[in-house]
N, C-alpha and C positions, 0 to 999 in steps of 0.2 A: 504494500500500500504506500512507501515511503516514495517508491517509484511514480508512483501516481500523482503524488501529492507533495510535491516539496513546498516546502515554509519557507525557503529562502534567505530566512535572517539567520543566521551564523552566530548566536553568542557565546560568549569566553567562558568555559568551564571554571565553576568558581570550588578550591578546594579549601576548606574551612576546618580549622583545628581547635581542637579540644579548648584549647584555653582560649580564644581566641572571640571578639565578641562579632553576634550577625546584626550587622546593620539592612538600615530600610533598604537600599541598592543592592545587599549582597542577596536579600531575600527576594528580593522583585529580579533579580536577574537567574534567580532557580526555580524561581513562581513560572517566568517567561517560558525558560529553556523547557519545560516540563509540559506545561501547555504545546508548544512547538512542536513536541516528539508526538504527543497525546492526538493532536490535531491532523499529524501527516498521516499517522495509523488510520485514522478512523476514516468508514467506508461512507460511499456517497447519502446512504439510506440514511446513517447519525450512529450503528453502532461498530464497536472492536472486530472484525473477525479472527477468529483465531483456532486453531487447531483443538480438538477432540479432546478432552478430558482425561480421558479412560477410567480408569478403576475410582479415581476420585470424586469424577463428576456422580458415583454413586453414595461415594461418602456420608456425606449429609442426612439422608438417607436412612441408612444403618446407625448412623451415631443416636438419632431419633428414636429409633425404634428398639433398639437394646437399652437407652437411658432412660 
């Protein structure tokens, strides 16, 4: 889907350390970047496609019904 849909804007990967405090810029420019990726994924319709689950997509499921 990224093929389909590029975002085009290119922002600077921000690496944030432990001590280190996040300001309003560092946060809006991981808020952006994350929307960005979020945005080229998603399909014309509005949602993710993505591959088959398997064994977990029953999960939920089982965890239900034995709890």
């Amino acid at each position: 889907m990224t093929k389909e849909h590029p975002h085009g804007i290119n922002l600077p990967q921000v690496k944030v350390q432990d001590t280190e405090e996040i300001t309003d810029e560092i946060a809006t420019t991981i808020i952006r970047r994350a929307i960005n990726f979020y945005s080229s994924i998603q399909a014309d319709d509005g949602h993710w496609p993505g591959d088959y689950g398997g064994p977990m997509f029953l999960m939920p499921g089982l965890v239900s019904a034995l709890g």
